[in-house]
N, C-alpha and C positions, 0 to 999 in steps of 0.2 A: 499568854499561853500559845503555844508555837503551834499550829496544825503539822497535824501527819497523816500521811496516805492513809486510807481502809484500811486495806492489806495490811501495813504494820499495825494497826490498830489492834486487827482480831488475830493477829498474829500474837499480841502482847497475853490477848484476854486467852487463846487458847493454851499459852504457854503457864497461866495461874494457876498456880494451887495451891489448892489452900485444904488444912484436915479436916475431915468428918463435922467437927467440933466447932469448928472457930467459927467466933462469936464477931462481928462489927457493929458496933454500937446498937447491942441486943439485938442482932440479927443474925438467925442463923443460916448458913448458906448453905450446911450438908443437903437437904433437901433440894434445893437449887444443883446442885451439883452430883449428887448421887439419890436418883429418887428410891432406892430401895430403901434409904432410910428415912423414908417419911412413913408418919405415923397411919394405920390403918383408918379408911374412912367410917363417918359412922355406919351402923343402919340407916336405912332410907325409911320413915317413918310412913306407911299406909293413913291415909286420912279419908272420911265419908266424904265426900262431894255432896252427896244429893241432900244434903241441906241447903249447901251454897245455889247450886243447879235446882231447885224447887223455887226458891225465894228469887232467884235472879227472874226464871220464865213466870212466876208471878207478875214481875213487875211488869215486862212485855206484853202479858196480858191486859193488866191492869191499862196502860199504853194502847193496845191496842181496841179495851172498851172505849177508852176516852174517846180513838180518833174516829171510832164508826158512830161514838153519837155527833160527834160533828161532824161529822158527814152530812150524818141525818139533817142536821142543822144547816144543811147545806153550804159550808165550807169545802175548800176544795184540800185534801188532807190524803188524796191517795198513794203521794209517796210517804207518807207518814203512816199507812193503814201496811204497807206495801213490807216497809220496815219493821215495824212492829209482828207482823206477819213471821218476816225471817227471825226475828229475835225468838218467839215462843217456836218457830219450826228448830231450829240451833237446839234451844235449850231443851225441846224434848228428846232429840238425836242424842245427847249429851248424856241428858235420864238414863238414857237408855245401854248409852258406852258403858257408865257407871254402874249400870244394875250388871253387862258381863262381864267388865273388870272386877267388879267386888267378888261377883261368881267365882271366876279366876282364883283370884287372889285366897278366897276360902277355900278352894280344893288344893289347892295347890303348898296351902298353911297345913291342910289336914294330913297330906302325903310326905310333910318334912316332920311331922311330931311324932309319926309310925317308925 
């Protein structure tokens, strides 16, 4: 295989073309080549979080009882108390993006079905 300069390279590629249609070994390239004919995206599906976000700063709790009873126990575990800390502080910030995005998203639902 012979090398050739870039420049003739994207020279070659911007000189292709190819129809709407054409197929290369079940590929189609209109979309590649003219995106107006790619197909429209789906809806973007709404999903509750504060299920995931409940159970997740559960566990950081859960975590963080562990590390203050060893503590107690006199272990040394305050980057571990410190951590756990931020975990349950994140995931109630999170609760809470979630409770005003849902908010959002319900009014917002209710002003496109009027």
């Amino acid at each position: 295989m012979a090398l050739i300069p870039i420049h003739q390279h994207n020279q070659r590629i911007a000189n292709l073309r190819l129809a709407p249609d054409t197929k290369i070994k079940g590929m189609k390239f209109a979309p590649i080549i003219n995106p107006d004919v790619c197909k429209p995206a789906p809806k973007a599906v709404q999903v509750d979080l504060r299920k995931t976000f409940l159970i997740i700063t559960s566990w950081w709790l859960i975590a963080l009882a562990v590390s203050a009873i060893l503590m107690a126990c006199g272990f040394h575990v305050i980057e571990a108390i410190v951590l756990c800390s931020a975990g349950v502080i994140i995931g109630v910030l999170m609760l809470v993006w979630e409770h005003f995005d849902r908010w959002d998203y319900r009014r917002l639902g209710a002003a496109d079905s009027k």
